[in-house]
Structure formats: structure tokens, C-alpha cells
C-alpha positions in Angstrom: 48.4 112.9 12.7 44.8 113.5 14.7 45.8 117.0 14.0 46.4 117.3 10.7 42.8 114.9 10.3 41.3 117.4 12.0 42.2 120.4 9.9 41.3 118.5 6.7 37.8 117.6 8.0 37.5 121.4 8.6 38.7 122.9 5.4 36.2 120.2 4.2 33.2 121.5 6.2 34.3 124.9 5.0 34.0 124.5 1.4 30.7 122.4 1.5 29.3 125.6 3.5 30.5 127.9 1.0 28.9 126.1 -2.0 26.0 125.1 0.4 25.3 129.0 0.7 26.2 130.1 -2.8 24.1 127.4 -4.9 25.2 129.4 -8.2 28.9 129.7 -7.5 30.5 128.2 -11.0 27.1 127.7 -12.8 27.3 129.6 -16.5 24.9 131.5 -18.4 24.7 130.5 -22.1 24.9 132.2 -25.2 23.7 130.0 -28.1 24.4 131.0 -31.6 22.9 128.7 -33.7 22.6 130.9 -37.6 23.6 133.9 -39.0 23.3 136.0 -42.1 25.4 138.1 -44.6 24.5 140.6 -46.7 26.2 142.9 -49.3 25.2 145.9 -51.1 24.4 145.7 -54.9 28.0 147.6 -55.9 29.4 145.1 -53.1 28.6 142.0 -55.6 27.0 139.0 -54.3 26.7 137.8 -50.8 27.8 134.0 -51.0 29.7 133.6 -47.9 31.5 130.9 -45.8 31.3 131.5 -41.9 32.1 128.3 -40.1 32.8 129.9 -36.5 32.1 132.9 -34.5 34.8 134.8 -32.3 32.4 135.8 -28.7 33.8 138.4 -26.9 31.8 139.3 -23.5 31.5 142.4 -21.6 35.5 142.3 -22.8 36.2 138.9 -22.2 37.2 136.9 -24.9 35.5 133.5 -24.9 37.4 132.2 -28.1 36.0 130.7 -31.1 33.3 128.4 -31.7 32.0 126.5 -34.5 28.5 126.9 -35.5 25.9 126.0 -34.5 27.4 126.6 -30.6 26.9 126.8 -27.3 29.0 129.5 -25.1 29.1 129.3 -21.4 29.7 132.6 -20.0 30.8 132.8 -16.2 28.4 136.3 -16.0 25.2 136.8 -15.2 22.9 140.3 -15.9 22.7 143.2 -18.3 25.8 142.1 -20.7 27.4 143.6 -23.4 28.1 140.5 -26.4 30.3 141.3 -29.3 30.6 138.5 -32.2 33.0 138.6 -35.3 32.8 136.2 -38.4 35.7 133.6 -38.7 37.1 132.0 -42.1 39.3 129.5 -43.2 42.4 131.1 -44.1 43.2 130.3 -47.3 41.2 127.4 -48.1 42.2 125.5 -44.8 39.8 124.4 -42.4 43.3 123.6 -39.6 44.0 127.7 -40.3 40.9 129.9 -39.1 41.3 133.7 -39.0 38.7 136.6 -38.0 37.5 138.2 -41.2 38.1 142.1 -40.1 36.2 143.0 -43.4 33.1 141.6 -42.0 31.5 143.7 -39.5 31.2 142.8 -36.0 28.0 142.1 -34.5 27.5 143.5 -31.0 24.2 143.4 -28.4 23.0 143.3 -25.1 21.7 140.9 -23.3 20.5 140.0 -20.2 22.9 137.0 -18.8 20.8 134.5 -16.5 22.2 131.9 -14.6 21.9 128.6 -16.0 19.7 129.5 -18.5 20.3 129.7 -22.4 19.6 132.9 -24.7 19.7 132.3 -28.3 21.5 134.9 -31.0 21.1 135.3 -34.9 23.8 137.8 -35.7 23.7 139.2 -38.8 26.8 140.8 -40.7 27.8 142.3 -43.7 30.8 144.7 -45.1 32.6 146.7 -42.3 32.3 150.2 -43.1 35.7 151.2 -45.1 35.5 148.2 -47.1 36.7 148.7 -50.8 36.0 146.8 -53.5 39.4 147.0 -55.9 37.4 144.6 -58.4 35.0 142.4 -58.8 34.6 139.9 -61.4 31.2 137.8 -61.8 31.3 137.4 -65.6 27.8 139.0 -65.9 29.0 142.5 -68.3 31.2 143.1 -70.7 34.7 143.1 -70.7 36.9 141.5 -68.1 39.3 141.9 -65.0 41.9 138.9 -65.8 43.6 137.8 -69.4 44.2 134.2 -69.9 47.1 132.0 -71.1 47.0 128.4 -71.6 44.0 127.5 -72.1 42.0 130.2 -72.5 38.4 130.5 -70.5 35.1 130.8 -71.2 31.4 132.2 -70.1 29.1 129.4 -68.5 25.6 129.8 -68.9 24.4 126.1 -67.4 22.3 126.4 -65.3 23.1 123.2 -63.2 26.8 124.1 -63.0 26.0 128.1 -61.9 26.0 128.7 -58.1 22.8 129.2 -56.6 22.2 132.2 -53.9 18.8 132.5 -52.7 17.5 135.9 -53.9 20.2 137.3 -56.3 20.0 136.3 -59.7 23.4 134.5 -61.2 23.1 133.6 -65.1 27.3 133.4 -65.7 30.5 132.2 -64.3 34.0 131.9 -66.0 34.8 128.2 -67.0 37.7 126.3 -68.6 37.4 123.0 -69.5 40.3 120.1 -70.4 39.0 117.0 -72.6 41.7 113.9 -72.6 44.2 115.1 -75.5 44.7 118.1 -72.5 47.5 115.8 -70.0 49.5 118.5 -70.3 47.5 121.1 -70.2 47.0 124.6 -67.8 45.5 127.5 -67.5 46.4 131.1 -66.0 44.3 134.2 -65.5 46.3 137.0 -64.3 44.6 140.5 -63.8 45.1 142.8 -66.3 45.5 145.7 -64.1 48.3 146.0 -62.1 46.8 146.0 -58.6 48.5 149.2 -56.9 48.3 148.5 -53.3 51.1 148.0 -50.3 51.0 146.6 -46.8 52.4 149.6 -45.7 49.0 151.2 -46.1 46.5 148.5 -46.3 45.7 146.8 -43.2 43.6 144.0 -44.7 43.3 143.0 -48.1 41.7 139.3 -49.2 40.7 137.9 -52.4 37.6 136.2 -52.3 36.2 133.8 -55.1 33.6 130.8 -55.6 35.2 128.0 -57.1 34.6 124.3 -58.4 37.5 121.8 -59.9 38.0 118.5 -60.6 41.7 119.7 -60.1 43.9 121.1 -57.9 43.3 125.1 -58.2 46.8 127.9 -57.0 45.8 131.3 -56.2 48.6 133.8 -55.4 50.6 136.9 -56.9 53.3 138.3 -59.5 54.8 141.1 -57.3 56.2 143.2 -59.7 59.2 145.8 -59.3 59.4 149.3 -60.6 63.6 149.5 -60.3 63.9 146.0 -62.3 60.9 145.8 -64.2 60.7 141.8 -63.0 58.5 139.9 -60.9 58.1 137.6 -58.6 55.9 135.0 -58.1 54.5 134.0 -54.4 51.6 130.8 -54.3 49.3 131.9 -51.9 47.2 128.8 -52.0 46.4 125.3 -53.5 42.5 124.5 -53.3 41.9 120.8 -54.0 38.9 119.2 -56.1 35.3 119.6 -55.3 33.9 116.5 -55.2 31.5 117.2 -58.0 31.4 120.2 -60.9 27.8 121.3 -59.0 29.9 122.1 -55.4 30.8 124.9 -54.6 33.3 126.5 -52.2 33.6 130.1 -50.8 37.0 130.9 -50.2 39.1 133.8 -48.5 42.7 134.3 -49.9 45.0 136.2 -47.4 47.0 138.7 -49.3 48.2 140.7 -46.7 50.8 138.6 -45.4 52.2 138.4 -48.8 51.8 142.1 -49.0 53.4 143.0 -45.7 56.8 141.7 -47.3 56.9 143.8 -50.4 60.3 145.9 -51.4 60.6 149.7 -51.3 60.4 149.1 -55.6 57.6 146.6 -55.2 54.8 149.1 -55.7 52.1 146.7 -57.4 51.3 143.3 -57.9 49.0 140.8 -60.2 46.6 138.1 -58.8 46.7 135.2 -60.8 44.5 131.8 -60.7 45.8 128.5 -62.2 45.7 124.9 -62.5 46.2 121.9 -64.6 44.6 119.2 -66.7 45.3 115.8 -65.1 44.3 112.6 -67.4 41.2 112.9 -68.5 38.4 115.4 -68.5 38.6 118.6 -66.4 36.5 121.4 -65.1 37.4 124.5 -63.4 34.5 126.9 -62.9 35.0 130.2 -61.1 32.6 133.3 -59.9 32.2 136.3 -58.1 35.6 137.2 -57.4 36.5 140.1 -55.3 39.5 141.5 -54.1 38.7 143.4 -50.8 40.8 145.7 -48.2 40.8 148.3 -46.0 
């Protein structure tokens, strides 16, 4: 018993020596991301964006994701290579986060020290090999998607158009339900067949601004060459905004969807739908994109 006391006491003297003589021993640097930016090119259309989180990857260690504004501790101290990619909600869900490979990724150096915080303001924008399949703001002439149901319209409000600072946005698309609508809907379904496959498109989302005072479906009609049918896969359901002046940014996943296609499934629609409920109903839409690589 005296013995084993004995050892314990030593191993204890031991380890308050070690940490006696290494006062920095477990004490993190800190990387503290507080903002960030994104920014398009003109032919890229406009650069609304919703980046809740940041992915932090240092000198190859992956630190995870973090929402913003955050605080990393980092286990390194000195000259240090820091690589940051953007993270949305996948489909409209805050509980499903994915990196957004389309984004580019930010990367730096910079010089780790020991208990002490450095502050980063990444900035991002397309990753080079971006393409653009469409996009559809509703400013010119002519238009990406035909309607059925209720048909939709040009906005021109100004209180119900969403605001970026520094790009000028005059029009969105907008369909509108009054009460004798209950039973109402709406559909807008590209026009163009949208000829691309996951077996050569790595990433491929749709991206749109939306407001509702309903429930809004995004997804596809995957057609097939062999038996000239379709098929149609829900992608997502977006709920209301909790006014017709809010706005959200979202990022549709297509690739999934697009992974599973048939050796005769060469092409597919995007469509975007929903329904009156009892009373009177808004559904504006803007700048959407349909993006891969």
C-alpha cells in the first residue's frame, strides 16, 4: 500500500514538473473569423449569398466547421498555412450544412502565436470552372421557365425587390393568390431541357432568392429518351418567410438527384411550385442560377 502511495505521489511530481517547465503545453493559438465577402462577375449574375459557417482547415488539419462570427483554437503555433471554404444549408435546412465546392476556397498564411488571437476576413467568390447553365433575374426579355397554374408575373415594387448593396435590382418574378385561389398552384418548369448527367458533373446546385407566405417545392422532371416519360423527384420544400419583404438565399443540391439518373435519362427540367392556402398569397422569386462544374 506505502508502495503503491509512493509511486502515485511520484507520477504526480512528474507531471507538475513537466507542465511546470513547458508553461504553453496545451495553450491554443486562435484564428478568429468574424465577416466575409462574396463577389461575382457581371455574366455571373448577382452576388446575394448565404454563408452561415466556415470549414478551417490548418497546415492540413481539419478543424471542422464553425458558425460565424467564430473563434478557432488551433493546437499550432508559427508560420501557418490557413485554408477556409464557405458552408451552406443544404437545401434550405439549417440541421443539413454542406461545403459549397462552387465557392472558392480562401487560403493564407499566418503567423500562429500562442495564446493570442489573429483576426481573418476571407473573401470568396466563383471557383474557377464554374458554369452558369442559366440564370434568370427577370431584368430582359424573354424567359428561362414557362408557367402553369397560375401564371407569373414581373414585380417592379420597390419594397418587395431584394436589396444588394451596390448592384442595381429593378425586377423579380411574382405570383400572387387572392381568396377565391384555395385551390390554387403554380408551376414554372424550364423551358429547356437541362442536358447534364452526374456521370460528368461533379457539382451542380440551383440557387434562387425567394419570399412566400407558402410553402415553396423545388426539384426535377427527369426525363427519358427510350420512353419519352418522366419522372418527377422533390428536391426541397422551403417554408414561409415571415413577411413578403424577407428574403432567403438558398442552395438546391442537384447532384444527388443527378447521380441516380438512367443510362436513357440524358436530361432533366427544374421546376418551382407551390400552392394558395386560404387567403391571400405571395410567392416572389429572383436571381436564379443553376450552377456546376
Amino acid at each position: 500500500m506505502k508502495k503503491s502511495f509512493v509511486c502515485i505521489i511520484s507520477l504526480w511530481i512528474v507531471i507538475v514538473s513537466f507542465y511546470g517547465c513547458n508553461p504553453k503545453v496545451g495553450v491554443p493559438s486562435y484564428l478568429y473569423i468574424d465577416s466575409l465577402s462574396f463577389s461575382c462577375l457581371e455574366s455571373q449574375g448577382t452576388s446575394s449569398c448565404r454563408i452561415p459557417d466556415i470549414r478551417v482547415v490548418v497546415n492540413g488539419d481539419d478543424r471542422g466547421s464553425y458558425v460565424l462570427p467564430a473563434t478557432v483554437p488551433v493546437l499550432q503555433a508559427g508560420n501557418s498555412q490557413v485554408r477556409l471554404w464557405t458552408v451552406v444549408y443544404k437545401n434550405g435546412l439549417p440541421q443539413q450544412r454542406m461545403v459549397n465546392y462552387l465557392y472558392s476556397m480562401y487560403e493564407t498564411n499566418v503567423v500562429l502565436r500562442t495564446g493570442k488571437i489573429d483576426t481573418l476576413r476571407p473573401s470568396f467568390s466563383y471557383v474557377d470552372g464554374a458554369n452558369f447553365y442559366f440564370i434568370e433575374d427577370f431584368e430582359s426579355a424573354g424567359n428561362k421557365f414557362a408557367a402553369s397554374g397560375k401564371a407569373f408575373s414581373i414585380n417592379t415594387d420597390s419594397t418587395l425587390l431584394l436589396h444588394i448593396k451596390g448592384e442595381q435590382n429593378t425586377r423579380s418574378g411574382i405570383i400572387t393568390f387572392d381568396e377565391s385561389d384555395t385551390n390554387g398552384y403554380f408551376e414554372m418548369r424550364t423551358i429547356s431541357h437541362v442536358y447534364l448527367v452526374g456521370t460528368t458533373t461533379t457539382f451542380c446546385f440551383l440557387e434562387l432568392n425567394c419570399s412566400s407566405t407558402q410553402t415553396i417545392e423545388v426539384g426535377m422532371y427527369i426525363n427519358n429518351t427510350q420512353t419519352t416519360g418522366s419522372r418527377q423527384r422533390a428536391i426541397a420544400n422551403i417554408t414561409a418567410t415571415s413577411d413578403r419583404a424577407t428574403w432567403r438565399k438558398l442552395y438546391i443540391n442537384l447532384s444527388e438527384e443527378m447521380a441516380n439518373m438512367g443510362t436513357y435519362e440524358t436530361n432533366f427540367d427544374v421546376y418551382i411550385k407551390g400552392y394558395a392556402g386560404s387567403g391571400k398569397d405571395t410567392f416572389l422569386l429572383d436571381n436564379i442560377k443553376l450552377v456546376y462544374m
